[in-house]
C-alpha positions as a Markdown table, in Angstrom:
| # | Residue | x | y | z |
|---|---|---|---|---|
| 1 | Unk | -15.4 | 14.8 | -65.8 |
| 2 | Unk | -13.4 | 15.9 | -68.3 |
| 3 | Unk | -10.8 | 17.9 | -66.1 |
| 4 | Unk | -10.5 | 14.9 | -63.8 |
| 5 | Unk | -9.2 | 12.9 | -67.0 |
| 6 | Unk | -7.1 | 15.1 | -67.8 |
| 7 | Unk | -5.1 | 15.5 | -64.2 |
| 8 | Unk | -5.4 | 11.2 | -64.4 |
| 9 | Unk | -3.5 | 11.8 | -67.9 |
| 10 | Unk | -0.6 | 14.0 | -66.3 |
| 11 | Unk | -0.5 | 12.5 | -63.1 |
| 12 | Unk | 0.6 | 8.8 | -65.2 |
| 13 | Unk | 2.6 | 10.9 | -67.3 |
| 14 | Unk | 4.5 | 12.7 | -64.8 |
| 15 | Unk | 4.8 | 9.1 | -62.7 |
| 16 | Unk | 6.8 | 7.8 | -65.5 |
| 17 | Unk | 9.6 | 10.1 | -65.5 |
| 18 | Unk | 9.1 | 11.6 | -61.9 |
| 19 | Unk | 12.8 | 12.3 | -61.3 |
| 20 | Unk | 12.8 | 15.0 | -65.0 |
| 21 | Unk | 9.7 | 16.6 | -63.9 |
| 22 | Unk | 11.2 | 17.8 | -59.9 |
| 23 | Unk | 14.4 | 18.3 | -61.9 |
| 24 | Unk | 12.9 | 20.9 | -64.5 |
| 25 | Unk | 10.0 | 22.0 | -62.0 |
| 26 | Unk | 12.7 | 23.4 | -59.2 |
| 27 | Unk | 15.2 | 25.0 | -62.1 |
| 28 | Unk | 12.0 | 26.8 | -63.0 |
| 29 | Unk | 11.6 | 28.1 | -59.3 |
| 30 | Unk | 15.2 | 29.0 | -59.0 |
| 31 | Unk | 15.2 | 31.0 | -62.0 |
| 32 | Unk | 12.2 | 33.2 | -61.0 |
| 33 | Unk | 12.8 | 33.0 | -57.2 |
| 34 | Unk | 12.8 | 36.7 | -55.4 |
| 35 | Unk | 12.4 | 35.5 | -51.9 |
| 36 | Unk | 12.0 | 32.9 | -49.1 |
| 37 | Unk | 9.8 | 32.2 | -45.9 |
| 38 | Unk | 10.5 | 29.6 | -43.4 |
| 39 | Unk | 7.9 | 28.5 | -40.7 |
| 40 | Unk | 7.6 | 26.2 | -38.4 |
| 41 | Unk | 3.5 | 24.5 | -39.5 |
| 42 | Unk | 2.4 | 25.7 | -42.5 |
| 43 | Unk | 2.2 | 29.2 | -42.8 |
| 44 | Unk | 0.3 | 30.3 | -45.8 |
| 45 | Unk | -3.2 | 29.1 | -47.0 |
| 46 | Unk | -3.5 | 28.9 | -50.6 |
| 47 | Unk | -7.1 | 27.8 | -50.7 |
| 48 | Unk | -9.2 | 29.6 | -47.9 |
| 49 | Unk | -8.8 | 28.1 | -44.5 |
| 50 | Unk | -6.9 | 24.6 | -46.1 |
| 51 | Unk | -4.5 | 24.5 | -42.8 |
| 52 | Unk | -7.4 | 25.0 | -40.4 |
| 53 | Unk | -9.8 | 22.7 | -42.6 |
| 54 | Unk | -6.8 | 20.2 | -41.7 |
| 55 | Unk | -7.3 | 20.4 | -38.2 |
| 56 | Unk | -3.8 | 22.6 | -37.4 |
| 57 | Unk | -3.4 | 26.2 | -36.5 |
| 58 | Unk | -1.1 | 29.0 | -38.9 |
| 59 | Unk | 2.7 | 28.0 | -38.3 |
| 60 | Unk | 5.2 | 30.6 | -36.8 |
| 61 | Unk | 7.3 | 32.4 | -39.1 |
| 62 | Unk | 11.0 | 31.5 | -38.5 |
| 63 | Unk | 14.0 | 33.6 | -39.1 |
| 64 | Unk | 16.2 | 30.2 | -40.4 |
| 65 | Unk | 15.9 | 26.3 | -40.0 |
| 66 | Unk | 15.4 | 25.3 | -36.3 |
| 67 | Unk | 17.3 | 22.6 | -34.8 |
| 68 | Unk | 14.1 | 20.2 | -34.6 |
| 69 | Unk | 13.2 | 20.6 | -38.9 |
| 70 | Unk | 10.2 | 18.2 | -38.5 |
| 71 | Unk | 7.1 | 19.9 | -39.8 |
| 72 | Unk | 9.5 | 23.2 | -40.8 |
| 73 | Unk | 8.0 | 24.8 | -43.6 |
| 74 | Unk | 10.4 | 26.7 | -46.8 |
| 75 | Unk | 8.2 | 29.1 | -49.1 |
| 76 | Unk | 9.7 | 29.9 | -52.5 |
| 77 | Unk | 8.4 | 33.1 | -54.1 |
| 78 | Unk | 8.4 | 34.2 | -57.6 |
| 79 | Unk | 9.0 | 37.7 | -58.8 |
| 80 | Unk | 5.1 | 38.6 | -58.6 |
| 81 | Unk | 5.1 | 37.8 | -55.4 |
| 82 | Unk | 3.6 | 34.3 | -55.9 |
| 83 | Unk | 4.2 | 30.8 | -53.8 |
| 84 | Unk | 5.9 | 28.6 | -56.5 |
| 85 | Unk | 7.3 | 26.1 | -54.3 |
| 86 | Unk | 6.5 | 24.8 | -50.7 |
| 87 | Unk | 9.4 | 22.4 | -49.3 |
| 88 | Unk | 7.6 | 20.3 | -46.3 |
| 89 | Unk | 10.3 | 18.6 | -44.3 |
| 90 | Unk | 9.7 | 15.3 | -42.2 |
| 91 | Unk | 11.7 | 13.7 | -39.3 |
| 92 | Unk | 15.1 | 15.2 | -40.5 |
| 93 | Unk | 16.7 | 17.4 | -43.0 |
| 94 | Unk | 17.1 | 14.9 | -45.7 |
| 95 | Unk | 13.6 | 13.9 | -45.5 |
| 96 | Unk | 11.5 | 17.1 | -48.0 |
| 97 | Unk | 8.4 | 16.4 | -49.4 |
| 98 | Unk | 8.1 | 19.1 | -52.8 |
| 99 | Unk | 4.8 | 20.9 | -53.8 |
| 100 | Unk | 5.3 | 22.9 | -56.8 |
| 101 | Unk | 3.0 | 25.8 | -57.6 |
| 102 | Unk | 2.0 | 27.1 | -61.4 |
| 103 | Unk | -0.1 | 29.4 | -62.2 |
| 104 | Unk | -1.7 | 29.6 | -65.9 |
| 105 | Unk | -4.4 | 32.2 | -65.9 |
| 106 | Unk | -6.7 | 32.3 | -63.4 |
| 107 | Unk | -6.1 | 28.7 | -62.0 |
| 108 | Unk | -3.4 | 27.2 | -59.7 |
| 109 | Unk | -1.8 | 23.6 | -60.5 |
| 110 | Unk | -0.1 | 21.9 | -57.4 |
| 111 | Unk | 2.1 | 19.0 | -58.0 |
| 112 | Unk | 3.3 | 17.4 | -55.1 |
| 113 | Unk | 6.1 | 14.6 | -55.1 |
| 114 | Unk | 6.7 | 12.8 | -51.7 |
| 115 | Unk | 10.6 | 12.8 | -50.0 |
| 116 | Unk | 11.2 | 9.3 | -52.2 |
| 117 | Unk | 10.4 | 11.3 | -55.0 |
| 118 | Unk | 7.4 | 9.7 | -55.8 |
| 119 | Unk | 4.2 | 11.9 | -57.5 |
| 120 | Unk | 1.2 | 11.8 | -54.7 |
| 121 | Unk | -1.2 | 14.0 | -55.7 |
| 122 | Unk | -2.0 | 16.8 | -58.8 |
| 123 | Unk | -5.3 | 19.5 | -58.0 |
| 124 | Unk | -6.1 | 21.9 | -59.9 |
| 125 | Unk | -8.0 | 25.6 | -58.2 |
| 126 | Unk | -10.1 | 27.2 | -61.0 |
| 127 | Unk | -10.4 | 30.6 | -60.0 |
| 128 | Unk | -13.6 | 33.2 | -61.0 |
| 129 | Unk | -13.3 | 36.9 | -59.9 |
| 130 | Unk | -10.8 | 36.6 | -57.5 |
| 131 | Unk | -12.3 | 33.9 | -55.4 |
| 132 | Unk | -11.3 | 29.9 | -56.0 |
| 133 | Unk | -14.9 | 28.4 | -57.8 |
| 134 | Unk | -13.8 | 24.3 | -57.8 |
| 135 | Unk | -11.2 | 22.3 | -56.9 |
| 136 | Unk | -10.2 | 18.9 | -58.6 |
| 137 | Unk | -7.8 | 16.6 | -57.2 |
| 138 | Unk | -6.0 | 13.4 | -58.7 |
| 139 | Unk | -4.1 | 11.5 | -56.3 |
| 140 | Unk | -2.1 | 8.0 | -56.1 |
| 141 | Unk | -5.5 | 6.8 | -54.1 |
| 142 | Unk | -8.1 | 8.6 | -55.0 |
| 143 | Unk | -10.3 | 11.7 | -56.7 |
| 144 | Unk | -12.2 | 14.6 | -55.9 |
| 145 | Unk | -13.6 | 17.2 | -56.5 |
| 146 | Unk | -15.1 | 20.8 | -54.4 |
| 147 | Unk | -17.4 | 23.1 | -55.3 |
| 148 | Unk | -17.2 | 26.7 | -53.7 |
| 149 | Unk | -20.3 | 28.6 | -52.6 |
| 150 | Unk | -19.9 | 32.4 | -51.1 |
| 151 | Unk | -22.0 | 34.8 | -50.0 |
| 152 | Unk | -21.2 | 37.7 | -50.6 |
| 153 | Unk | -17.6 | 37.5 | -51.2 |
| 154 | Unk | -17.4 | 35.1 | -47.8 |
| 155 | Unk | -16.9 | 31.1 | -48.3 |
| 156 | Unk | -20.0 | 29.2 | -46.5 |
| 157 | Unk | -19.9 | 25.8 | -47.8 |
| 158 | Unk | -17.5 | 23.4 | -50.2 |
| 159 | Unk | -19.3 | 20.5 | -51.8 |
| 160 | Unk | -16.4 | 17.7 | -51.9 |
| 161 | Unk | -17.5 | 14.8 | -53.8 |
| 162 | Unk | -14.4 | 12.0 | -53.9 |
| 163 | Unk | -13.9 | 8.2 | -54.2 |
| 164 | Unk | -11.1 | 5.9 | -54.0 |
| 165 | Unk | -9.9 | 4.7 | -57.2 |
| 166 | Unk | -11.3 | 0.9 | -56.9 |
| 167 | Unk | -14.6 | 2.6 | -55.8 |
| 168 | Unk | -17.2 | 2.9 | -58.7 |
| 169 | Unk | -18.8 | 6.0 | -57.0 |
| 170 | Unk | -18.5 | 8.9 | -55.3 |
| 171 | Unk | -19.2 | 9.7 | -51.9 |
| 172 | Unk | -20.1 | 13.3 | -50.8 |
| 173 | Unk | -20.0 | 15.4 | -47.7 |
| 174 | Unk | -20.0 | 19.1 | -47.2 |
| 175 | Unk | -17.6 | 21.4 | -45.3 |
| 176 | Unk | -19.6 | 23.8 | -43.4 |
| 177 | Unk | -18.2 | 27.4 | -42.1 |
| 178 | Unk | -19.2 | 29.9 | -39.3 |
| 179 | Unk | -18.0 | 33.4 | -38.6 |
| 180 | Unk | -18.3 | 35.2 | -35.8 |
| 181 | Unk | -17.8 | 39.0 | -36.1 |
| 182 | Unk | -16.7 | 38.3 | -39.8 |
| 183 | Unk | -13.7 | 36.1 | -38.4 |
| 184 | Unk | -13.7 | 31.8 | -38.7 |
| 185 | Unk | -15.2 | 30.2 | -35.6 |
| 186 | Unk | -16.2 | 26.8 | -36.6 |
| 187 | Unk | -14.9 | 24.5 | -39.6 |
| 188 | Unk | -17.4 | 21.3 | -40.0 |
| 189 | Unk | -17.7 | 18.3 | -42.4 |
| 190 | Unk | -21.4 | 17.5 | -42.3 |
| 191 | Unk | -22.0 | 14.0 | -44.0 |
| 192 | Unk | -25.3 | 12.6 | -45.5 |
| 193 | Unk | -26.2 | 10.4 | -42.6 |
| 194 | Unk | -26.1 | 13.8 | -40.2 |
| 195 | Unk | -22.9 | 13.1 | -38.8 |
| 196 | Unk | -20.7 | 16.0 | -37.7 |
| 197 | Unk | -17.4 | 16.6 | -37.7 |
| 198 | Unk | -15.8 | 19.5 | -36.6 |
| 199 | Unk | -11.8 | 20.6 | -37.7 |
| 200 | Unk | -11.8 | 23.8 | -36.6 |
| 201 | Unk | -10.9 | 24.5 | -33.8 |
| 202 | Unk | -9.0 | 21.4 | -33.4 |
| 203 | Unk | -10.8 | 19.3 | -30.3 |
């Protein structure tokens, strides 16, 4: 997989030299930077339902920085009204995980660098007519990669195929979604074996 390769090939390279890379990613931000969003849970999903796939609900939007900033959320956005940098805070304010955003055509890099300032993962959406077609993800553990399928315009399934990096193949599972009265009910992984597993809503 060639794409896979390649996010291997940056994520070593940016590893090296992690500290250049946030440095000369967040100047970038500040210099295009129109406005900024702070909520408490994530806020915004930039792949369809990726907050509800992850079990939560869509954070509040916040008028500053609470008192409590675990799990506070900071959007940066760019002058085409564009997320180009999430800032994900942990127990306190000098604990901020980075995920930078770039846009190149029709697809969307995310580089995310941990509070340490350490690279943890690179994906890559590649985008056709509008709606995201595959996914590919290279992390400090592990691969993978999702295929999109729509109907009509509306996401059904995600084929995620993904491995650990001392694994010699992949595994493969399929993320399952229901509507009811053209609004999310149900989010499900649905493994091989026939196990079910549902994210949305949270149980």
């Amino acid at each position: 997989m060639t794409i896979l390769k390649n996010l291997e090939d940056k994520f070593n390279k940016i590893s090296s030299d992690s500290e250049s890379y946030i440095i000369s990613y967040s100047d970038s931000v500040r210099l295009n930077e129109t406005k900024v969003v702070v909520s408490k849970g994530a806020l915004y999903n930039l792949r369809p339902y990726e907050i509800e796939r992850a079990g939560f609900k869509i954070g509040k939007k916040l008028n500053k920085l609470p008192a409590n900033v675990k799990n506070t959320h900071i959007y940066h956005f760019d002058s085409l009204e564009r997320i180009s940098l999430i800032e994900i805070f942990g127990q306190t304010s000098n604990i901020i995980n980075k995920e930078f955003c770039i846009y190149e055509g029709d697809n969307l890099e995310r580089i995310y660098f941990t509070s340490a300032g350490m690279l943890r993962n690179i994906s890559l959406s590649v985008y056709n007519d509008g709606l995201i077609e595959k996914d590919f993800n290279w992390g400090m553990y592990g691969c993978s990669v999702s295929d999109y399928v729509y109907e009509d315009s509306i996401l059904k399934k995600i084929y995620v195929q993904q491995k650990e990096h001392a694994e010699s193949s992949f595994t493969e599972f399929e993320v399952v979604f229901s509507y009811k009265n053209a609004i999310i009910d149900t989010i499900k992984n649905v493994f091989p074996n026939g196990y079910e597993e549902q994210r949305y809503p949270a149980r």
